[in-house]
C-alpha positions in Angstrom: 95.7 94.9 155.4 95.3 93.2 152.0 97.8 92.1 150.3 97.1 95.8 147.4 98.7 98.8 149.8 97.9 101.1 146.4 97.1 104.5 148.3 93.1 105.0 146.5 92.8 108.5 148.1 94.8 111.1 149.5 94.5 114.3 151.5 97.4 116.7 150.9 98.0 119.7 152.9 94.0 120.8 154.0 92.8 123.6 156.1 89.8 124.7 157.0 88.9 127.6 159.3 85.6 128.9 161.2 84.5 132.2 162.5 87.2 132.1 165.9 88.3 128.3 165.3 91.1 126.6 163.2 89.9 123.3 162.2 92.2 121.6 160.1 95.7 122.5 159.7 97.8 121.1 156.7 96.0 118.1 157.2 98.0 114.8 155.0 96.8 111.6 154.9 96.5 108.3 152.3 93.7 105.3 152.5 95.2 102.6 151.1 92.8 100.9 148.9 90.8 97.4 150.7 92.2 98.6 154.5 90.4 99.9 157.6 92.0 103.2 158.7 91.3 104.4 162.1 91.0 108.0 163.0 90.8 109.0 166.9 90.8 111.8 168.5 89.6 114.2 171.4 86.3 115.9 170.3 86.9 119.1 168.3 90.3 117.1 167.0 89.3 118.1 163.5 87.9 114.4 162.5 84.4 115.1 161.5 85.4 118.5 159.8 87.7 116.4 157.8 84.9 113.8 156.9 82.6 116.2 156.0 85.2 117.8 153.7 85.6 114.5 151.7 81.7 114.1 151.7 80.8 117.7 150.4 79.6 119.0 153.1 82.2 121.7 154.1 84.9 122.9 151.4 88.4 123.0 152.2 90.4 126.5 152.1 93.4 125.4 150.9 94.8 121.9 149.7 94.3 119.8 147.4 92.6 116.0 147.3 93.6 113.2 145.2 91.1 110.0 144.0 92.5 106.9 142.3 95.7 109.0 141.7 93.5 112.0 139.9 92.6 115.5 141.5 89.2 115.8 142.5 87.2 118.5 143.8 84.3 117.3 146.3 81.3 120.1 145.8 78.5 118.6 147.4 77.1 114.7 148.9 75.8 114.1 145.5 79.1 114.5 144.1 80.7 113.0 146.7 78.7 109.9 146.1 79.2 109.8 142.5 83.0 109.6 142.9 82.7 106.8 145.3 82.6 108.3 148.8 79.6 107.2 151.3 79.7 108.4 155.2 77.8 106.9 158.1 77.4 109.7 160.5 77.1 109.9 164.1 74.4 112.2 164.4 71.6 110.0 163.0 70.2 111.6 159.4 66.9 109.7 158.4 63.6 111.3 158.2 60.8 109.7 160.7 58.0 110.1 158.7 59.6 107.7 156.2 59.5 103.7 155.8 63.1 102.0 155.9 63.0 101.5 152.3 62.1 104.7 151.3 65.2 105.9 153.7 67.5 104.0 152.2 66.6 104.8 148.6 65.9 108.4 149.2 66.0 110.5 145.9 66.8 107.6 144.4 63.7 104.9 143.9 63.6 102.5 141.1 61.6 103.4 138.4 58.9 100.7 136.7 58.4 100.6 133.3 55.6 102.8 133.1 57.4 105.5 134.6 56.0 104.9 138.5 58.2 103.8 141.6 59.0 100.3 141.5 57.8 99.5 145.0 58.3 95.7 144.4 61.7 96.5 143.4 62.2 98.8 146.2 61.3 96.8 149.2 62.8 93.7 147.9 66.3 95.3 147.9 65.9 97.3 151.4 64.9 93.8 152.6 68.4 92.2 151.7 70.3 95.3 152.8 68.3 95.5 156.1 68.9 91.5 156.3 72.6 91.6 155.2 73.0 94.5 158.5 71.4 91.4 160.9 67.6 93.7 161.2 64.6 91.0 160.3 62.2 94.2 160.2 59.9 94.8 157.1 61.5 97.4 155.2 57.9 99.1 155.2 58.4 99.5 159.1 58.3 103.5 159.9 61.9 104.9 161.1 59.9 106.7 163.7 58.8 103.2 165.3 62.5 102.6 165.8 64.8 101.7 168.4 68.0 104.7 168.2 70.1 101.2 167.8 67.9 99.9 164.6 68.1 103.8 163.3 71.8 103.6 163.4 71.8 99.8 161.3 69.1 101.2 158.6 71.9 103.8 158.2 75.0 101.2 158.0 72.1 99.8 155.0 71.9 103.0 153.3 75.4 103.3 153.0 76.1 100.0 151.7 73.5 101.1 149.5 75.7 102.8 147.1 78.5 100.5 146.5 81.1 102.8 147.2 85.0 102.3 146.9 85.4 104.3 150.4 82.8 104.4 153.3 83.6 106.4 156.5 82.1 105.7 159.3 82.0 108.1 162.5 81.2 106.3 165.4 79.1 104.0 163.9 79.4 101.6 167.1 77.7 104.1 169.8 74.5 103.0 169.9 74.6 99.1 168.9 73.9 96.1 171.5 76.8 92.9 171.3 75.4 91.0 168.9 74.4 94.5 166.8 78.2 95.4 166.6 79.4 91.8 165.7 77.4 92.1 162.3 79.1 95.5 162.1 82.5 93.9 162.4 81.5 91.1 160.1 80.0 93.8 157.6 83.5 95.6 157.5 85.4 92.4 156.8 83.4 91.6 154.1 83.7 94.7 153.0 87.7 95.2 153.3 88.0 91.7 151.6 86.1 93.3 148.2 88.2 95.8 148.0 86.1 98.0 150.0 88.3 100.9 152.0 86.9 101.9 155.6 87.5 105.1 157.1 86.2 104.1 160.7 86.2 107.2 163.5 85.3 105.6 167.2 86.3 106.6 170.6 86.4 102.8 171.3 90.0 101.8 171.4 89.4 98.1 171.5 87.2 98.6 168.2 90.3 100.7 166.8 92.7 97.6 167.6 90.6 94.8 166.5 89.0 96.2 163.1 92.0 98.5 161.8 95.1 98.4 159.7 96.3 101.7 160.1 95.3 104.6 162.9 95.7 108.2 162.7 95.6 110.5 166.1 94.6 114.1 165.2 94.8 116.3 167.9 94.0 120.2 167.4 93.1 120.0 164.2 96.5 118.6 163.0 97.9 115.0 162.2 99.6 113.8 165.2 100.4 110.3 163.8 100.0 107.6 161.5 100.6 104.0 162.4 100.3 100.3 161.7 98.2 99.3 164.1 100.8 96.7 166.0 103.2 99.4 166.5 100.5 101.4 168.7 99.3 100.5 172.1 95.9 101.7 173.8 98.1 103.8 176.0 100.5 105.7 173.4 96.9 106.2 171.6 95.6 108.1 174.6 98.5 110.0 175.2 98.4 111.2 171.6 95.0 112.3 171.7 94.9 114.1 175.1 99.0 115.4 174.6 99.3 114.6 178.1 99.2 110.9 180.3 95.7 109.7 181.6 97.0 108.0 185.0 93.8 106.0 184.9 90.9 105.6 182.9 88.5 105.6 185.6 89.5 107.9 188.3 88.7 106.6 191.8 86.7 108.6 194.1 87.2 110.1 197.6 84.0 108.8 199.4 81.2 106.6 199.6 77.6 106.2 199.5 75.7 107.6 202.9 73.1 105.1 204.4 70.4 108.2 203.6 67.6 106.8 200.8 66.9 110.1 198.6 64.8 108.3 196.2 63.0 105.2 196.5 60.8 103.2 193.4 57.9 100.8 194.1 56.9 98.3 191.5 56.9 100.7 188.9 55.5 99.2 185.6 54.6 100.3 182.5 52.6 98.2 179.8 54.9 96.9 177.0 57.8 98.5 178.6 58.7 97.3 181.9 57.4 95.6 184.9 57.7 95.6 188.6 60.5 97.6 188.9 61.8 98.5 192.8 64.8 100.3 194.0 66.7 102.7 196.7 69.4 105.1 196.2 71.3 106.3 198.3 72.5 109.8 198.7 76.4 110.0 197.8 75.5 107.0 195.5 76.1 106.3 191.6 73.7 103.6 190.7 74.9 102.2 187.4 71.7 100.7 185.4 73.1 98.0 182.5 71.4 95.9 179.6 71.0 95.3 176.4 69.6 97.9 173.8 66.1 98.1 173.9 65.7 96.4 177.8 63.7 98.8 179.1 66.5 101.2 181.0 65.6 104.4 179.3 62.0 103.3 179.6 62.3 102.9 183.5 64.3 106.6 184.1 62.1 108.7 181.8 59.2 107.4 184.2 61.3 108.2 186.8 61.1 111.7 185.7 57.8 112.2 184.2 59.1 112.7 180.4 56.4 109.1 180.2 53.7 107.5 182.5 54.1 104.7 184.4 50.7 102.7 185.0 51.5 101.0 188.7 53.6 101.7 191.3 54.9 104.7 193.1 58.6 106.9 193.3 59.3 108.5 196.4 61.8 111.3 196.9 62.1 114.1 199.6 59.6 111.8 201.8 56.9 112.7 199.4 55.1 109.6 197.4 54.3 110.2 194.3 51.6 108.0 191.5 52.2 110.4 188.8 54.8 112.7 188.1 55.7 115.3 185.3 59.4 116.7 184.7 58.3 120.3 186.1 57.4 118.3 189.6 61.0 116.3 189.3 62.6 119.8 188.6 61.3 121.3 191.7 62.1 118.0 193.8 65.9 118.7 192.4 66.0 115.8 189.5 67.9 116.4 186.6 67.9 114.3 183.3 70.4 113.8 180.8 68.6 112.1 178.0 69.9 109.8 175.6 69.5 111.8 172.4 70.9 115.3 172.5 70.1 115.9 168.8 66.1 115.2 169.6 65.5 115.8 173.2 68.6 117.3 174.6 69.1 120.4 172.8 67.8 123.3 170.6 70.7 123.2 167.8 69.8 126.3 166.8 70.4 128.5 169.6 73.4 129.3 171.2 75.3 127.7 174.3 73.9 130.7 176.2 70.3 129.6 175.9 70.8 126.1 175.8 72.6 125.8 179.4 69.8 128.3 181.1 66.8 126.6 179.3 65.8 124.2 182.5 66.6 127.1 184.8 65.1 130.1 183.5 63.6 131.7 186.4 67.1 131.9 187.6 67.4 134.6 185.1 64.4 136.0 184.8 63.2 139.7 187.0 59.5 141.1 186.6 59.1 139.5 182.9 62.6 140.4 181.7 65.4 138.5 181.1 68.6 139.2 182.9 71.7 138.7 179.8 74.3 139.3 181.6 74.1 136.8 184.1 72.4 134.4 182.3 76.1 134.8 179.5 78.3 134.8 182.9 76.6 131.6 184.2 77.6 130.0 180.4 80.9 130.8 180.8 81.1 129.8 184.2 80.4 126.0 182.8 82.5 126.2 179.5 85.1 126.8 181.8 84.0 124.1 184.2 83.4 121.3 181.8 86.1 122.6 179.1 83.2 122.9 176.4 85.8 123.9 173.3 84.1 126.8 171.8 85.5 130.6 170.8 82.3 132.4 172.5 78.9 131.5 174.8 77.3 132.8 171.6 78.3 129.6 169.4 75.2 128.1 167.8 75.4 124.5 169.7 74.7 122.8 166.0 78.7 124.4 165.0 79.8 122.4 167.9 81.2 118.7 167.8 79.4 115.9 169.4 80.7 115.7 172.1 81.2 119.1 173.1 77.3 119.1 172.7 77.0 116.1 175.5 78.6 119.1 177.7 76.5 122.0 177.0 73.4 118.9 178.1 74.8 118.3 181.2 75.5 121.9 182.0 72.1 122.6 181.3 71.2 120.3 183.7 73.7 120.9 186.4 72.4 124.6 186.3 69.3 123.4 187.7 71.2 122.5 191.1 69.7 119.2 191.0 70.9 116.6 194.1 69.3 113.3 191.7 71.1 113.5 188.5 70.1 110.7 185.8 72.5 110.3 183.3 71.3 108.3 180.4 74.6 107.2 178.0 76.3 110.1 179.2 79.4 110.2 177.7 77.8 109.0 174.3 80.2 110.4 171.2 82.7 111.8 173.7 86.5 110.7 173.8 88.8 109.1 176.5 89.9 112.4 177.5 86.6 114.5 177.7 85.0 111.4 179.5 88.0 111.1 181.8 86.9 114.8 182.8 83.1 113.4 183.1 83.8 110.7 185.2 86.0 113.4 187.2 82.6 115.8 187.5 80.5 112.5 188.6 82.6 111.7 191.5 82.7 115.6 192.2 78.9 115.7 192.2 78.9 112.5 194.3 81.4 113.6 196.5 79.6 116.5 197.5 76.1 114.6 198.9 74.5 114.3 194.9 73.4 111.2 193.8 73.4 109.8 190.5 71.7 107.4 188.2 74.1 106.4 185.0 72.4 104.2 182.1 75.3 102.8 180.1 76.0 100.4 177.2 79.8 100.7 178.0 80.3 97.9 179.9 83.9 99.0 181.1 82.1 102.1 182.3 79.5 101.2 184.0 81.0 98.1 185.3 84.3 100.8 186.8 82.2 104.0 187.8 79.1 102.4 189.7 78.8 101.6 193.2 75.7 99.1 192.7 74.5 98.1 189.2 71.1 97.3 188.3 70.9 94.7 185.1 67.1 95.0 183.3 66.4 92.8 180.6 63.1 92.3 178.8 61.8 94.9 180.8 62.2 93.1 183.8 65.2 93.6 186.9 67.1 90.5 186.7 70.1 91.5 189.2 71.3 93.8 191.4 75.0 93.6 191.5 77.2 95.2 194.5 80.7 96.2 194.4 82.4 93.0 194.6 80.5 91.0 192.5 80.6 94.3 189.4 82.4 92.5 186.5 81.0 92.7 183.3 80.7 88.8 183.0 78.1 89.2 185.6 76.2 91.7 184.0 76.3 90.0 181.1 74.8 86.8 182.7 71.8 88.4 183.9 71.3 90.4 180.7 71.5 87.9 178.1 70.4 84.4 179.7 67.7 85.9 181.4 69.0 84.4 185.0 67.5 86.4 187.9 69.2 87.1 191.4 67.7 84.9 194.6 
């Protein structure tokens, strides 16, 4: 922390309450001005409510909030960002039908002297931004053309956009590649040495210790602690956050993979996307997939299920071949797909839990045309309890819940189907140590009982500790296929990055 510890915003005693949930109780906390605070905690913790408090988007019940040692009240984002307050969110807000430039100016484009958009003006700013995030894309690029990584940079660009004294960031990380999240960390240097105070939300411990002065553990909507960052370790972080000990962060499993081949893929390619891609797996078997952003992984598994085509090449599961295949054929052969984004492709935000889990199941509720409520509600509940999704009812609109109790109601959905091939692409995306802790425990479950599983995921630690063979793609290509032995993440690495292929 710099060497000015003035305290440049304060949060004094807030609450904020929702239909069946308390979300913030007497809630204190200071920013000092030029440091990187951390805030952790489980999903539902209160963190986001709290951020979208000082960002206008929710209003506090009680408690007051205090800027530059004056009392503010925070009505809407506008406001927000006229006092000096900028967010990054997790959930990615950019609209797809928009250039990069006119995403980052949004409402706001320079004027020319005649009274037009200054589109020289415009472009030539979004440039720098763009440049300054490490993106060399031409700021009249489409958001819709972009990578979910790129998407999530154009946003760190907006934000820096506005020159504010405090930017939050909430989980700004998820989606980046190596070399992406270095000019993130470089970013927030620059930005803490100007003065700049970062609110920065991440499940990723080893970002929280390497970026941040201070860190603050919420847990049930209340302030557990607030700490220099060299009086905390990883461990006393966890314990905080969950209120009871992890023994270990990636919970071995009972059994291994059977010698039984329930799918196999042929030289599966794809114009522009991959190329000759072949592989078995094995019932009992989770088959980690690793590589960079943008190597072709999701590419390869949505083929796999028929969400896109694949020009050459075959996929054979239960002893049927298959040149084409749709996601109602993958259904019926019991293949289930967790996709990457849950805000676009996961979920319907706007409907309940209830409809959400049964949507790629619904003949199992159905009767002569009519729907069958009552079991369809029981079957919800049955996974709430099962996957501990924190909601008051089955009848909670999914967009009320947090993000990662979102990646839940996605996997139920899918576990509903009574697949035996589950893909999970980034599957425990936006979720903290502890609800992951109780994904990897429902892998090794599903494993465990003769399921087989596919898991894409950037986290090296994750895939490196949860996968009983890893693929590595890069450039659209399989570089390596890794046993259990030779998994460490400097291996992975290796084959991702210097394009080196296994003999």
């Amino acid at each position: 922390m710099g060497n000015d510890t003035k305290t440049i915003l304060e949060l004094n005693k807030i609450n904020k309450s929702f239909p069946g949930v308390k979300a913030l109780s007497d809630v204190s906390l200071s920013f000092h001005k030029g440091e990187v605070h951390g805030i952790v905690g489980e999903n539902g913790a209160g963190k986001s409510t709290m951020m979208k408090i000082l960002t206008g988007l929710f209003k506090e019940d009680s408690g007051t909030i205090t800027l530059n040692e004056e009392p503010v009240k925070i009505n809407s984002p506008l406001n927000a960002q006229n006092l000096g307050l900028s967010i990054i969110f997790q959930e990615l807000n950019l609209v797809e039908s928009l250039n990069i430039a006119e995403n980052i100016f949004v409402g706001r484009l320079h004027k020319s002297k005649c009274g037009g958009v200054d589109w020289k003006s415009v472009n030539c700013e979004a440039g720098m931004l763009i440049k300054k995030v490490g993106l060399n894309i031409d700021p009249k690029t489409k958001v819709g053309k972009l990578s979910v990584a790129q998407k999530q940079m154009v946003e760190i660009a907006k934000a820096l956009s506005y020159h504010a004294q405090i930017i939050i960031m909430d989980e700004p990380s998820a989606t980046l590649t190596n070399v992406e999240l270095e000019n993130l960390f470089n970013i927030i240097f620059d930005l803490k040495k100007n003065g700049t105070t970062v609110i920065y939300i991440s499940h990723r411990l080893d970002e929280i210790f390497k970026l941040c002065d201070r860190v603050s553990v919420l847990r049930d909507g209340q302030v557990i602690s607030t700490n220099l960052i060299g009086a905390m370790t990883k461990e006393k972080i966890i314990e905080e956050m969950v209120g009871r000990n992890l023994e270990n962060e990636f919970p071995k499993r009972k059994g291994k993979p059977q010698d039984e081949i329930v799918l196999k893929v042929d030289g599966l390619t794809a114009k522009k996307a991959f190329h000759n891609i072949s592989f078995e797996l094995h019932r009992g078997e989770i088959l980690g997939i690793a590589g960079l952003v943008g190597s072709g992984r999701t590419e390869i598994v949505r083929a796999i299920f028929g969400a896109d085509s694949f020009e050459k090449g075959n996929v054979t599961v239960c002893d049927v071949t298959y040149k084409k295949l749709t996601p109602k054929k993958s259904i019926n052969n019991k293949i289930a797909f967790v996709t990457e984004d849950r805000k676009l492709q996961g979920l319907i935000l706007l409907e309940n839990i209830t409809k959400n889990v049964a949507l790629a199941n619904i003949k199992k509720y159905s009767r002569f045309g009519f729907m069958l409520n009552k079991k369809e509600a029981n079957n919800a509940n049955d996974y709430i309890d099962k996957l501990n999704i924190k909601t008051p009812t089955a009848r909670q609109k999914v967009l009320q819940l947090s993000g990662g109790n979102q990646q839940k109601v996605i996997i139920a959905k899918w576990l509903n189907t009574d697949a035996d091939i589950i893909i999970l692409d980034e599957p425990t995306r936006g979720i903290d140590v502890g609800a992951k802790y109780e994904i990897y425990l429902l892998i090794n479950k599903l494993v465990d009982e003769g399921k087989s599983v596919i898991m894409i995921s950037s986290e090296m630690e994750e895939v490196v500790n949860m996968s009983d063979r890893i693929l590595v793609i890069s450039d659209g290509e399989l570089k390596g296929e890794l046993s259990e032995e030779l998994q460490t993440a400097e291996n992975v690495l290796r084959f991702a990055i210097l394009q080196e292929k296994t003999t």
